[in-house]
N, C-alpha and C positions, 0 to 999 in steps of 0.2 A: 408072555403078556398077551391076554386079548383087549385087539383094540375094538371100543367101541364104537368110535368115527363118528364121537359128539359134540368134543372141543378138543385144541392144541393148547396148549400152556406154554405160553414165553414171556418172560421176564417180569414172571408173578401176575402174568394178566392171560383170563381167557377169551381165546376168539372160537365162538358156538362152529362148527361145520353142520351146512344146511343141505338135504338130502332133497336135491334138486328131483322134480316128478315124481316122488316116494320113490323114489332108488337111492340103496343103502351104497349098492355096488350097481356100476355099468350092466350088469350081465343080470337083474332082475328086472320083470318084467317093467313097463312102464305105467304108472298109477298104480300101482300093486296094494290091497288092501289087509294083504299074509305083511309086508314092509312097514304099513302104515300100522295095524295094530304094534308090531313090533317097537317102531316109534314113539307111541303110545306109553307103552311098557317104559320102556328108558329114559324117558322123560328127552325125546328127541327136539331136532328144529328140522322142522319137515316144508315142502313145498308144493302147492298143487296149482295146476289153471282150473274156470272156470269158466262155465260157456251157459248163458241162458237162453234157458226153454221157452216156447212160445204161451206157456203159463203161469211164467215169472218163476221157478224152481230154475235148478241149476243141474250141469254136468261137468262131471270130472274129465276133459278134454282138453286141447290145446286148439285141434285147429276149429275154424268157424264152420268146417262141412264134416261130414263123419264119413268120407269116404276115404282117407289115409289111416286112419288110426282103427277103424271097426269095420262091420262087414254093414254095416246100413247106409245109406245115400243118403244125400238132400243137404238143409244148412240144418244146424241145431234149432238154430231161433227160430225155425218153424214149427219143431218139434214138441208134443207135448208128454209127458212122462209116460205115458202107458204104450206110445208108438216108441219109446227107448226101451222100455223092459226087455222084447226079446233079443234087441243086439247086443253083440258081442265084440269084443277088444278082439284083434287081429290076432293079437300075440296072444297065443295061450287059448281062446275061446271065453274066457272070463267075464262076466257081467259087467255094464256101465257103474259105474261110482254113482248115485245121487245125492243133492242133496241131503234130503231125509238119510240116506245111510249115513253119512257122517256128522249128522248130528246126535244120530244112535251112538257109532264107534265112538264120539268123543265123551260123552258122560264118564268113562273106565279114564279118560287122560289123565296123567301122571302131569303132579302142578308145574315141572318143569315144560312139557310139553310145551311147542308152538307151530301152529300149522298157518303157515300164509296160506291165500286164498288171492291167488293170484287171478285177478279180473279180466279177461281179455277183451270184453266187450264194454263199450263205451254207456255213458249215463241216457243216452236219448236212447240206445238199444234195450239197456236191463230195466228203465223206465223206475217208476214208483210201486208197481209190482212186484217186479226185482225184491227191492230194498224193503219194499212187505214181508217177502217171506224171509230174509236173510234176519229181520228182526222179530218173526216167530221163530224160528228154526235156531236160532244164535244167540240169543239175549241171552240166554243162563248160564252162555258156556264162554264168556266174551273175553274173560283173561289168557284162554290158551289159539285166540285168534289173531291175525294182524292179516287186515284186507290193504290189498294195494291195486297198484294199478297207474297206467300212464293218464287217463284220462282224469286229469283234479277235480272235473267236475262232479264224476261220480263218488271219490275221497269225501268230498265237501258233503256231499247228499249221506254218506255212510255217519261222517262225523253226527251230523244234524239228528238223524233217527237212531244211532247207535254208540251215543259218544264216548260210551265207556269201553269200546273196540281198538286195539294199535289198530295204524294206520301208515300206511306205506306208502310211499311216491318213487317213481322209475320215471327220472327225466332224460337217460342218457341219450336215444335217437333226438330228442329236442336238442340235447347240447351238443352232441356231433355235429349237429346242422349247424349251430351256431358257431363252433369253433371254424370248420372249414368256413363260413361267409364272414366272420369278422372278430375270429380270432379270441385268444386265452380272456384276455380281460372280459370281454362279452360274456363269455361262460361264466366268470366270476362272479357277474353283476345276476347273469340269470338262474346261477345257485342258490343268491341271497335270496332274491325274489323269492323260489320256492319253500327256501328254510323258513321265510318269513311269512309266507301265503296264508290264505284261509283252510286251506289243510289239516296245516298244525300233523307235520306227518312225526310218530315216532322214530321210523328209518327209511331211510333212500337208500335207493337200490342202484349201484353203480358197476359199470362193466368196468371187470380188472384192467383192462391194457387202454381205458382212460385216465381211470387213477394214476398210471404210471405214467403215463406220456404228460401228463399234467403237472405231474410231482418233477419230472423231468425238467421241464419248463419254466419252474416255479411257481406252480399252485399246488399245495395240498388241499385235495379236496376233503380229504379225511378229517382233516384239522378243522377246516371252514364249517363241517358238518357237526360237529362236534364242540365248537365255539357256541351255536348254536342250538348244546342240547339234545342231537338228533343224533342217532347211531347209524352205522354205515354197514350193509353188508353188500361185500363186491362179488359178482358173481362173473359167469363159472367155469372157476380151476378145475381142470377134469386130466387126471395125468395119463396121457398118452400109454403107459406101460406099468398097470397098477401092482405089478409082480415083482418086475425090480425097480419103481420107485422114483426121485426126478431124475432127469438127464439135467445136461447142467445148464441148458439155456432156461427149463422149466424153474430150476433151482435159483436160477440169478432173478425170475421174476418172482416166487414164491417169495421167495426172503426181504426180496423190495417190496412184495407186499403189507410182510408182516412187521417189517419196521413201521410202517405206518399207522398199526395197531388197527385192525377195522376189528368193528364187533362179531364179525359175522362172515363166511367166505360159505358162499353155494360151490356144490360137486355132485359131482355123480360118481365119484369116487370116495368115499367118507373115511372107513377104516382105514383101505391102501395111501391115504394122504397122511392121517395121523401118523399111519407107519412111518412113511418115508420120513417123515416131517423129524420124529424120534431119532430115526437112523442116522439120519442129516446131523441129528443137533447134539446127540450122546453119543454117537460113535457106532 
């Protein structure tokens, strides 16, 4: 059997696996655009950050300075596309992602296809500029996108200029806070709140060993999210030993995850998860 590390099937129902930074597997590169076309191709659920330019365009990066991930200095947001051209990704030598590249690569997406567009920067930083070009650049290609992001502010701004876009929300560092200051019900109340916001997000993005310690406690968040309307994808399971598969502490949370039926589980391990998941389940 080859796995193609897109979905696991349990008990007549599928939950998508999301190819956390365009890695299929741990051991290809980071942002990789050889993965992403691949993605493409198979009608994957892909994941990327985003970091804007100081000319309202975008980059395919995670941190705010280009000095960990490329060989170029400075913050992004100062940057404007033509001082990116000639940098290069660390790993590998490989060219920056732009915007514009991947609104080329996607025109070829296969209708399953979903690439988040994971926001790292907040609504006062990517400004109306920003959200300018995301609705030249994006508008014709809006069903195979889901922009998200911690900041609701900039959701709200997406909604308004792009509304026929999914639309993402990542509360969990807010609900962290809030559990440790005042506890489960608090999270409850500030779940609702966001399921019910001006957002209006299609899925929240939840870190796995909340959902459990929750479910533990007696909240399903998964439930709550889905009462709701909203799909849940909990990120990210990345198994320790993609070769031989879970150990069994990975194995006791894996499977409490998947009782809880989330639409969605981010890895950086896609295939080696399906594997294991099969091995696990069939014998």
């Amino acid at each position: 059997m080859i796995e193609s590390g897109l979905e696991i099937l349990h008990e007549g129902r599928s939950t998508r696996l999301k190819w956390h930074r365009l890695r299929r597997k741990m051991r290809d590169p980071l942002f990789s655009r050889e993965v992403m076309r691949a993605g493409f191709k198979d009608g994957a659920s892909m994941e990327l950050d985003l970091r804007v330019r100081s000319d309202g365009g975008f980059v395919v990066l995670h941190d705010a300075d280009l000095e960990g991930e490329t060989t170029g200095s400075g913050l992004i947001v100062d940057k404007r596309m033509d001082e990116l051209l000639p940098i290069r990704m660390r790993q590998g030598g490989r060219p920056l992602i732009l915007s514009e590249d991947l609104s080329a690569m996607m025109q070829m997406a296969h209708p399953q296809s979903l690439l988040q567009f994971d926001m790292k920067d907040d609504y006062a930083t990517i400004g109306e500029k920003g959200i300018t070009h995301l609705t030249a650049h994006f508008s014709n290609i809006a069903s195979s996108i889901i922009v998200s992001g911690a900041c609701l502010d900039l959701i709200v701004a997406v909604k308004e200029r792009l509304p026929h876009l999914k639309r993402g929300i990542d509360p969990t560092d807010k609900l962290v806070d809030i559990y440790r200051q005042e506890g489960l019900a608090a999270v409850e109340r500030e779940l609702f709140a966001d399921l019910r916001g001006p957002t209006e997000p299609d899925t929240v993005y939840l870190h796995w060993p909340l959902i459990l310690r929750a479910k533990r406690e007696g909240l399903d968040m998964i439930g709550l999210c889905r009462t709701e309307g909203r799909r849940v994808d909990a990120w990210t399971f990345t198994l320790k030993s993609p070769d031989t598969g879970f150990d069994e502490g990975e194995w006791a949370d894996f499977s409490a995850l998947m009782a809880l039926q989330p639409d969605q589980i981010t890895t950086d391990e896609a295939p080696a998860t399906e594997r294991a998941w099969a091995q696990r389940t069939m014998g």
